[in-house]
C-alpha positions in Angstrom: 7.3 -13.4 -14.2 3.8 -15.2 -14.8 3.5 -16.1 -11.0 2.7 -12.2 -10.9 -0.6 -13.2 -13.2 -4.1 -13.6 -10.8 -6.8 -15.8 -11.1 -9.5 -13.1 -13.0 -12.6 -15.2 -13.3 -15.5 -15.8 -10.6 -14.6 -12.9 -8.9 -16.7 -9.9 -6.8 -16.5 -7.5 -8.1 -15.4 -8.8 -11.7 -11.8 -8.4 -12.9 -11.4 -4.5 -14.4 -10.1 -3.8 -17.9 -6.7 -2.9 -16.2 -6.5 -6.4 -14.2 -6.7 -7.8 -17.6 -4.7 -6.3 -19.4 -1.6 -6.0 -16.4 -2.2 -10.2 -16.8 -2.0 -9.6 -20.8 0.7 -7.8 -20.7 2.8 -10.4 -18.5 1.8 -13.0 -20.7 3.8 -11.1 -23.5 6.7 -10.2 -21.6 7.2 -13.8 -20.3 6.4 -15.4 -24.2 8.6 -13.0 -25.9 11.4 -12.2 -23.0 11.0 -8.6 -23.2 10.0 -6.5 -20.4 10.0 -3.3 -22.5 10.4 -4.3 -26.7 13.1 -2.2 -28.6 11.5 0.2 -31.2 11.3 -2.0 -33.8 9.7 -4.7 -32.0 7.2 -2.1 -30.2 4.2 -2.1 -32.4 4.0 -5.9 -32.6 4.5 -6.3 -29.0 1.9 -3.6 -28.3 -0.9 -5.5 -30.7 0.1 -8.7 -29.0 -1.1 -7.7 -25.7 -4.3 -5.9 -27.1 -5.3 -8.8 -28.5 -4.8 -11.2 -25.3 -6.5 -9.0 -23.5 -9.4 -9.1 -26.2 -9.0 -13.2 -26.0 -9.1 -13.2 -22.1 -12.3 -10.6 -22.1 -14.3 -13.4 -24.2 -12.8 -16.2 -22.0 -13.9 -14.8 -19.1 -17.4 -13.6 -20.1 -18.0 -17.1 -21.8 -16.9 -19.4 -18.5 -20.0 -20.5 -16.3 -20.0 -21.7 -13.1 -22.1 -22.9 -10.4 -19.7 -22.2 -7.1 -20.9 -18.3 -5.4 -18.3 -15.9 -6.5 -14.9 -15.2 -4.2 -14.5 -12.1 -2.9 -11.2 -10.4 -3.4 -10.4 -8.7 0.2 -10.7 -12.8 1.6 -9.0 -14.3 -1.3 -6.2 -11.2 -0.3 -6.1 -11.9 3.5 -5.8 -15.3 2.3 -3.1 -15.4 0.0 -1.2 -13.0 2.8 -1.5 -15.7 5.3 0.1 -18.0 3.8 3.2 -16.1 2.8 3.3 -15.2 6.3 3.7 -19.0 7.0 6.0 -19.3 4.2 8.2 -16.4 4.8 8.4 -15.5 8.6 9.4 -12.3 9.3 11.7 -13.3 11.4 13.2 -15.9 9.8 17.2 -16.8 9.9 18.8 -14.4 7.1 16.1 -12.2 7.1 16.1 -8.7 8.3 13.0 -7.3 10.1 13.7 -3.9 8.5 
């Protein structure tokens, strides 16, 4: 579940409200093993993941760094080449389709 969670800092553009709280709200679901709370668990789940993403939103406006910024489409192209190397298309047990 967290592997879904990107990097957010030294990024251009910067990371959007939603990017952090989509990596908020994984944080919750994979601490508290529910993708979706019951009722009764709803409003403290729901506070929970307003207030990492109000943690994360200082965190990243507080880091410094002296490396240029990465840029998203290359980190992107990136990341899609190397699960291109790691799952071939047309690799045994795998359908093409």
């Amino acid at each position: 579940m967290c592997r879904n969670i990107k990097t957010l800092f030294n990024f251009e553009p910067p990371a959007t409200e939603l990017e952090i709280r989509d990596a908020s709200l994984q944080f919750v679901r994979k601490l508290s093993g529910f993708s979706v709370p019951s009722k009764a668990n709803e409003e403290a789940f729901d506070r929970a993941v307003e207030e990492v993403a109000a943690v994360a939103r200082v965190l990243i406006a507080s880091l410094v760094t002296t490396v240029e910024p990465r840029n998203r489409e290359v980190e992107a192209a990136k990341a899609k080449a190397r699960s291109a190397i790691r799952f071939p298309v047309d690799a045994p047990g795998r359908s093409s389709a």
